[in-house]
N, C-alpha and C positions, 0 to 999 in steps of 0.2 A: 875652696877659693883658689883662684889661678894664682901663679907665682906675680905677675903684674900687678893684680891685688890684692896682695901680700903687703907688696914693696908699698902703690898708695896707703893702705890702712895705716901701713907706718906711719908716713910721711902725717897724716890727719892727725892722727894720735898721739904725733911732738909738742913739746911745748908752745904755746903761742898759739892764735887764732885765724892764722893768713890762710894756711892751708885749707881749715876748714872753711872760713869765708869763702875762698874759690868752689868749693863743693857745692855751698848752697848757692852761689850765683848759677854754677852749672844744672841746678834740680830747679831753676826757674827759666834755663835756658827756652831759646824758639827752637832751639837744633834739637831733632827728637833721638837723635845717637846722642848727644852727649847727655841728654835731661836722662836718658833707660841708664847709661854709663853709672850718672852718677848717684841715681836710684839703686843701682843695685850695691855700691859701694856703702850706701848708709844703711839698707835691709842687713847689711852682712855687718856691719859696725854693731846694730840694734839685735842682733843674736848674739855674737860673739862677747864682746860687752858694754851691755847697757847702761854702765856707770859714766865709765867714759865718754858715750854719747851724750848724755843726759848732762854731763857738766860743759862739754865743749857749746851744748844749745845754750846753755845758761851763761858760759863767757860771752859769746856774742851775743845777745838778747841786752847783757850790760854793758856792755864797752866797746862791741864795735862801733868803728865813725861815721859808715854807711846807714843811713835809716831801714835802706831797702833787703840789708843783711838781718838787722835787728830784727822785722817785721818777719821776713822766713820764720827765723829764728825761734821766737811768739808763737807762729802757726805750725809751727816744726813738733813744741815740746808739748800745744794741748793736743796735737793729736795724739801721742805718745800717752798722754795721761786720761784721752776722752776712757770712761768705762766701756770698752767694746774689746773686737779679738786684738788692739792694738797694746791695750791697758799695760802699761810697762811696771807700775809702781812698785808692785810686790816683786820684782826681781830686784829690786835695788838695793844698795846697803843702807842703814839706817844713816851714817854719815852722807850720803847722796839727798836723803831723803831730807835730812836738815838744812843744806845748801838749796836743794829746790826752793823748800819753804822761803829761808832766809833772804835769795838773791830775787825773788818772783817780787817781795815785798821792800825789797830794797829799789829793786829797778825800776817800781813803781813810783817810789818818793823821787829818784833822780831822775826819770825822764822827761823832753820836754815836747816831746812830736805828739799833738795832737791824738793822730791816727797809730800812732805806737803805742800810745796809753793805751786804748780802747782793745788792742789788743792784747794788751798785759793781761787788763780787767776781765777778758776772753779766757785767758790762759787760767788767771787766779783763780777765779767763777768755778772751771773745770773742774779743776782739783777741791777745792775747797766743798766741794758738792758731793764730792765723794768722803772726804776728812770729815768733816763737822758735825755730821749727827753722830759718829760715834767717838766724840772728842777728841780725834789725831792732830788736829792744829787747835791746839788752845790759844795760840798768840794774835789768830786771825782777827776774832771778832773786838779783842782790845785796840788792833792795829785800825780795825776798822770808824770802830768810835771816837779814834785819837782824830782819826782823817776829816768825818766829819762836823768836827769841832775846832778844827783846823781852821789857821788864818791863809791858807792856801787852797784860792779855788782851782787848781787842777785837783788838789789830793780829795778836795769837798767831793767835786763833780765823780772822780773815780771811784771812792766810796758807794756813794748813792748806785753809779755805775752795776757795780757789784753786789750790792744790797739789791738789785734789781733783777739781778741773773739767780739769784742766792734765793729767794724770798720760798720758793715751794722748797727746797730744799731744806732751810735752814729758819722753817716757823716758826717752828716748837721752840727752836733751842734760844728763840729771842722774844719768849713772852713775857718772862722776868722782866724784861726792859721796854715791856710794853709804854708806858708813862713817860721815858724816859724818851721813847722813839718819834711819841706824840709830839713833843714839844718842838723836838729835832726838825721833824717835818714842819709842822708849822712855824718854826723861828723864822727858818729858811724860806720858804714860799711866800711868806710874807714881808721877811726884811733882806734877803738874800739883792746884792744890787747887780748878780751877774745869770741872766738870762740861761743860761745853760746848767749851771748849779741847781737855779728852780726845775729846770726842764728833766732832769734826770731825777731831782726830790720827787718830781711828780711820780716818772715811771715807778719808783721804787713805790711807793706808797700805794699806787695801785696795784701792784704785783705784791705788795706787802699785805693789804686787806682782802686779795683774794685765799690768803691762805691762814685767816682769822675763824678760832668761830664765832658762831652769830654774834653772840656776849660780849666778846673782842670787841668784834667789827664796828659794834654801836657806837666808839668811842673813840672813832675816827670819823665821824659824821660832821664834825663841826670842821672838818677840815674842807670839806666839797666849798665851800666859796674860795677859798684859797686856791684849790685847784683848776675851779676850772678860770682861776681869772690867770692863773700862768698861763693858761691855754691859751686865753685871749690877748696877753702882754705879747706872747712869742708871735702871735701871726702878726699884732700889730708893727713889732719890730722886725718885721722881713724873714722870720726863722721858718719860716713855711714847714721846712722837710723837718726838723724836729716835732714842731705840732702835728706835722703828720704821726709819727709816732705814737704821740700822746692820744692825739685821736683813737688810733687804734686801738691803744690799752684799753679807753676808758669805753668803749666799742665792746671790747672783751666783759669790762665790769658789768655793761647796761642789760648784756646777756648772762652773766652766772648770778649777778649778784645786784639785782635790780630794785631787792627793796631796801640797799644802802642809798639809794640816790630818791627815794620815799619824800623825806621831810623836807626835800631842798630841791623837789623837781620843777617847781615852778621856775626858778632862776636858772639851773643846767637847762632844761631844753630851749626856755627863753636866748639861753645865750647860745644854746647850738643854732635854732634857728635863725640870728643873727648871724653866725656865720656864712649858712648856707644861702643867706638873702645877700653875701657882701660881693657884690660882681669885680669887685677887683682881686678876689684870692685867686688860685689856681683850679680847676675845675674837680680835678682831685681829691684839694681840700674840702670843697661844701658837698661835695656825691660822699665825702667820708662823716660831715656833720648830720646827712640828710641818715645815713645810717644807721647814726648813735640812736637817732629821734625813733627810725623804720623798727629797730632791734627793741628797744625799751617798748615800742606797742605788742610788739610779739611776744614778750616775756608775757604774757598774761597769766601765764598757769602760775606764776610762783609769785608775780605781783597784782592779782585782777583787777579793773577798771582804772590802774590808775591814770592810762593815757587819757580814759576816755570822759573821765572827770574835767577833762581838759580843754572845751572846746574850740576856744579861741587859738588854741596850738595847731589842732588837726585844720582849722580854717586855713591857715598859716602855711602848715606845710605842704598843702591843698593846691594852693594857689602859687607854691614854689615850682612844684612838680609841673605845674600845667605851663607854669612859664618857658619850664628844660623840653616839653614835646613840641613848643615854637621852633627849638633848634634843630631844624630840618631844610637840607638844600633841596632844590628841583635836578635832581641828578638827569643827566639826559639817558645813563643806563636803563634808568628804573621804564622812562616810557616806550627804551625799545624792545624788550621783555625778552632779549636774545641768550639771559641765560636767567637763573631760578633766585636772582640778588632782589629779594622785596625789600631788604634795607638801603638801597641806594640810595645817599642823599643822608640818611640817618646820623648824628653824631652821638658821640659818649654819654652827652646831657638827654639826648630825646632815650636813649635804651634805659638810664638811670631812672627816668620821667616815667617809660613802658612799666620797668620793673616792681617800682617804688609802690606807682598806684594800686597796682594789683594785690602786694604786701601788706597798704595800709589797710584799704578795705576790708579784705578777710582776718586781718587783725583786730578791727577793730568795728566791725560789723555795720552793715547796712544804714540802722537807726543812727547810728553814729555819722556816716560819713552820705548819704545817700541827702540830706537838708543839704551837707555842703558844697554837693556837687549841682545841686537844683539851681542852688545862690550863686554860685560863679560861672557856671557854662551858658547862660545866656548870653551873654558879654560876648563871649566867642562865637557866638555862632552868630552875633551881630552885627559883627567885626568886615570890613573888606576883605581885609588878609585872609587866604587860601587857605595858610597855616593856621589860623587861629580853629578855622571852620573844622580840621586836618584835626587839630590836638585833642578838642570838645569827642569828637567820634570817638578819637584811641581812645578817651577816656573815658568814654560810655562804655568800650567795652574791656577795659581791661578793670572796670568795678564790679563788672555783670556778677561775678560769681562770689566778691564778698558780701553784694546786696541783693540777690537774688531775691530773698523775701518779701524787700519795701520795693522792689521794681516789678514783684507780680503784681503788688496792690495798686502799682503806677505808672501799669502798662501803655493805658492808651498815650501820655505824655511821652513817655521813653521812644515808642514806636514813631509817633509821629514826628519826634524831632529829627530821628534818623532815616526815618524814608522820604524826609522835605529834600534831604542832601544827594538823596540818588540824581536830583537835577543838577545838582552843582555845574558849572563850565569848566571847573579843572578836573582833571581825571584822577587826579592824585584825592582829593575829596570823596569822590566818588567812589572809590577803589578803599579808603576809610567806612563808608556806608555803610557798602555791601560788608567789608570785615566785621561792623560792628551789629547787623543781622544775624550774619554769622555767628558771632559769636552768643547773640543772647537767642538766640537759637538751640544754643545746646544749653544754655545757665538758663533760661525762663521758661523751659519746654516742659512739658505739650501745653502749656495755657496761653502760650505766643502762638503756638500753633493754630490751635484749636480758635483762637478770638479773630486771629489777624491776617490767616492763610490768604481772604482775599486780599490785602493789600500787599501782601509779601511776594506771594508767588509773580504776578503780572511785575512788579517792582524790576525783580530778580530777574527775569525771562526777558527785560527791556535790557535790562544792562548787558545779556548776553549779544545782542545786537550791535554791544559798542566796538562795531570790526577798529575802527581810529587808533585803538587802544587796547589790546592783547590781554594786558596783565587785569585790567578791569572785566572782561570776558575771564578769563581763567577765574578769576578771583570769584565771579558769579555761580560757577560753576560749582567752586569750593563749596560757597555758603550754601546752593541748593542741597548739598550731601547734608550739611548738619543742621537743616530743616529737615529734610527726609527725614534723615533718623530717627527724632521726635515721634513721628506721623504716623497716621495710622492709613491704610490704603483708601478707607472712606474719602478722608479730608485728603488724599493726592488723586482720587481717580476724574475729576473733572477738569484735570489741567493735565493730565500725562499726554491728549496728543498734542499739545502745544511745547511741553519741556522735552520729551523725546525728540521731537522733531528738530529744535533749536539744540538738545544736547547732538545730535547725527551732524546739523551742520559745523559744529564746531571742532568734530570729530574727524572733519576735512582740511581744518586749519592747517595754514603749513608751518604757526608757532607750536613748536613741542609743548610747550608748557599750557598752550588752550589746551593741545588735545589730551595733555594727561590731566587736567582739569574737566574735561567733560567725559573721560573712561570711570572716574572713581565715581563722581556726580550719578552718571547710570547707574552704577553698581549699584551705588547705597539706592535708587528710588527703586529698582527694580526689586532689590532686598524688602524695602516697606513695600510696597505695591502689591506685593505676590502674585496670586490671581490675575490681577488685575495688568499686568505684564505681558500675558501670554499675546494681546492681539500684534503687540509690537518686534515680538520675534523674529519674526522672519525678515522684518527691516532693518533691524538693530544688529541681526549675526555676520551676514557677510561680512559688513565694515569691522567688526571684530577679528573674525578670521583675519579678513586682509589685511590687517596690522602683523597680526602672528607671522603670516607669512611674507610680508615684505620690509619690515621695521627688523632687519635681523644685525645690523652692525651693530657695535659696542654703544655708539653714540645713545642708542635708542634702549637700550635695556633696562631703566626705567618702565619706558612706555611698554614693552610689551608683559614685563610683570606688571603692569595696571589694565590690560587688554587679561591676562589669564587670570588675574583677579575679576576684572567685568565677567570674563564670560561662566566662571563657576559659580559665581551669585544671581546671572540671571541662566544659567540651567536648574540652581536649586529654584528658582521661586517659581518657575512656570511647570518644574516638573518633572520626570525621567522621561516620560514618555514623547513629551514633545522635543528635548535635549539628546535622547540618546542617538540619532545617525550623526549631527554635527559633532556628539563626542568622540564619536568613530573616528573624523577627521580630525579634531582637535588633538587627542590625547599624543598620537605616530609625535606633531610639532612639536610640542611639550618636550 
């Protein structure tokens, strides 16, 4: 240490707290000389000795007047105590080590800042995580039980607080007081008149049952109506961001511990999906309700059938979901296709909507959800609204692959609803369609293949035509690849010079995104085709080459790895012999 911090150290190290106060203003400074300054002043305090630092964070933490000193202060001493290479505790003296405890727990009964508490509770949690399973603070858990019995709802609320952060840590050593905890929790959630007391009972109890066994666990079962109506008391009282919280937790529960919520799941998911039906919450909140419901149908392995025992839920959430893929603008991006944004126009609700169906379906299978989508997508597709026409698609095909089985036995219906819509007048419909071809193209293949090639192929091969509209041509493009795929060259050799032909035109485009939409589309039909390939070679190669060799700036480097991709899957399929002088000139570009 320099002679200059020498003399500071002193100065910190005198009696009183002014000095140090200054220090941690200066370790929150905007000036990054003075914040490194007074960093290294307190690394060199924190070797030198640790006793003294560790009481001068605990005098401020208690008595300084600034809130914003105290809060350092807080964040100062769990680092110091988190278990990592920082962990100070075993350097200290055992006298240090009884004023931590002491003033952490004292500070907490005297303090009144909100956002200061929550930090104490930070700091307590820390340490007490490390002490408690091997009994170094026996005073904790009696301070703890006093708190909660307390006619003081900040000491309640903080308790619970800590009892929250505490709960894997400190499971074991509170099973004695299991009956004792029950009551606690339930007294509170249900006679408690201060909103935030229940809201923190809540966390804790869920954080507390996750670390029960089975046995345990059982005999917190009668508390689930208590809880989740705290859930419901807080959003109705405007508490939004704590319910979110709670949300979460119980998010966590519906995934480890799914068959605690068994006896009582008529009523929790009854009331989740009242949440996520209630359009005046936050969007947040019900994409967080919709969840709870998505996660408890996927636990299947450890709770099976019980969502699906359910039907009038999955109708429910069915009809939620399709309502969130309505939320969609007419972006004028999306129709000039100038760059590769297919979600233009898309909000948080329509992705939520995308994600969700896809989830339940294959969670909860075909038989299950494939009647419910029968029953509600007529409506839409009856509808005026462009959107509605728009939702019904996405959602034929973002089920395709949980109900594969009941949509091969109900093909010719699936099929035709979705090839009525290639006529649609909005493009955005249309460009829906064809994605949802696509997509059960590859979920109901080769038996969409094989029944429905003719209507699919001419379908496909019209919408390439839509020059008006780029992204619907690309898009055609796409879905002719994962038809190919399927295919067998039989079922494509009657239509190759009609699709090659219309792929070559498109491959003229001056939208980037048709023409790397119609280089992959080749690829893969050339791939299935094999054989069957070869007469179109010598039409198809130049326009290849002449991408390799004129597509050479950054912009375009995509395209030309989709052009070296085309042209090694159509040398493989037609053969070395008629490929090899073009790979003469290929390979030098490469």
């Amino acid at each position: 240490a320099t002679q200059l911090q020498q003399a500071q150290l002193a100065t910190i190290m005198a009696p009183g707290i002014s000095s140090f106060e200054t220090l941690i203003s200066h370790l929150m400074s905007s000036s990054n000389e003075q914040r490194s300054q007074a960093e290294s002043i307190f690394n060199l305090l924190r070797q030198n000795d640790p006793n003294t630092l560790v009481l001068k964070l605990l005098q401020v933490l208690s008595s300084s007047l600034h809130v914003e000193a105290r809060s350092m202060a807080a964040i100062l001493l769990r680092k110091q105590l988190t278990r990592d290479d920082s962990f100070i505790w075993p350097n200290l003296s055992e006298a240090t080590q009884a004023a931590v405890k002491n003033t952490l727990l004292s500070a907490l009964r005297n303090e009144e800042n909100k956002s200061m508490i929550r930090k104490l509770c930070d700091t307590i949690s820390e340490l007490a995580s490390s002490l408690i399973p091997d009994n170094s603070w026996p005073e904790m858990l009696p301070f703890m039980f006093s708190c909660v019995t307390s006619t003081s709802v900040k000491l309640q609320e903080s308790a619970f607080l800590t009892f929250s952060q505490l709960a894997q840590f400190i499971g074991e050593t509170l099973t004695p007081y299991i009956t004792d905890l029950h009551n606690v929790f339930l007294n509170v959630m249900n006679n408690s008149p201060h909103p935030d007391v229940k809201i923190a009972a809540l966390s804790a109890v869920i954080n507390f049952i996750q670390c029960l066994s089975s046995n345990d666990r059982t005999k917190f079962q009668d508390l689930l109506p208590s809880m989740i109506r705290t859930l419901t008391e807080a959003l109705n009282t405007g508490q939004e961001a704590t319910a979110k919280e709670a949300l979460e937790l119980l998010i966590e529960l519906a995934g480890s511990e799914p068959r605690f919520l068994r006896r009582q799941i008529v009523d929790v998911v009854g009331s989740m999906l009242q949440i996520a039906e209630a359009e005046s919450l936050e969007e947040g909140t019900r994409h967080l309700a919709i969840e709870f419901v998505i996660t408890l149908a996927e636990a299947r392995e450890r709770a099976p059938g019980m969502m699906r025992k359910l039907p009038q839920f999955i109708s429910r959430l069915f009809a939620i979901l399709m309502k969130m893929l309505l939320d969609v603008d007419d972006d004028p991006a999306w129709h000039t296709a100038e760059i590769k944004d297919e979600d233009a126009g898309e909000t948080g609700n329509y992705s939520i909507g995308l994600e969700c169906l896809d989830r339940l379906a294959i969670a909860v299978g075909g038989n299950t959800i494939f009647p419910v989508a029968a029953e509600q997508l007529p409506a839409y597709l009856s509808g005026p609204e462009w959107q509605k026409h728009l939702a019904a698609l996405i959602a034929v095909a973002q089920i395709a692959e949980g109900c594969s089985k009941v949509m091969i036995k109900n093909l010719e219906q699936v099929v035709t609803m979705v090839l009525n819509s290639f006529q649609h007048p909005h493009p955005r419909v249309r460009w829906a369609a064809i994605n949802a071809i696509g997509q059960l193209s590859t979920d109901l293949g080769p038996e969409l293949q094989i029944q429905y090639h003719h209507l699919v192929v001419p379908a496909l091969a019209a919408s390439m035509d839509d020059f008006q509209n780029p992204r619907v041509q690309a898009h055609a493009a796409s879905a002719m690849l994962n038809f190919s795929e399927n295919c067998t060259p039989e079922i494509l050799a009657p239509y190759l010079d009609g699709i090659v032909s219309k792929l070559l035109q498109l491959l003229q485009n001056n939208k980037r995104m048709v023409q790397e939409g119609s280089l992959t589309a080749l690829a893969s039909v050339a791939d299935s085709s094999q054989e069957e390939f070869k007469k179109y070679y010598d039409a198809v190669m130049p326009y290849l080459k002449a991408i390799l060799v004129n597509a050479t700036d950054k912009s375009n480097r995509m395209l030309r790895a989709k052009a070296m991709e085309c042209i090694s899957l159509v040398g493989m399929a037609v053969g070395k012999d008629k490929f090899k002088e073009d790979a003469k000139q290929v390979l030098p570009i490469l």
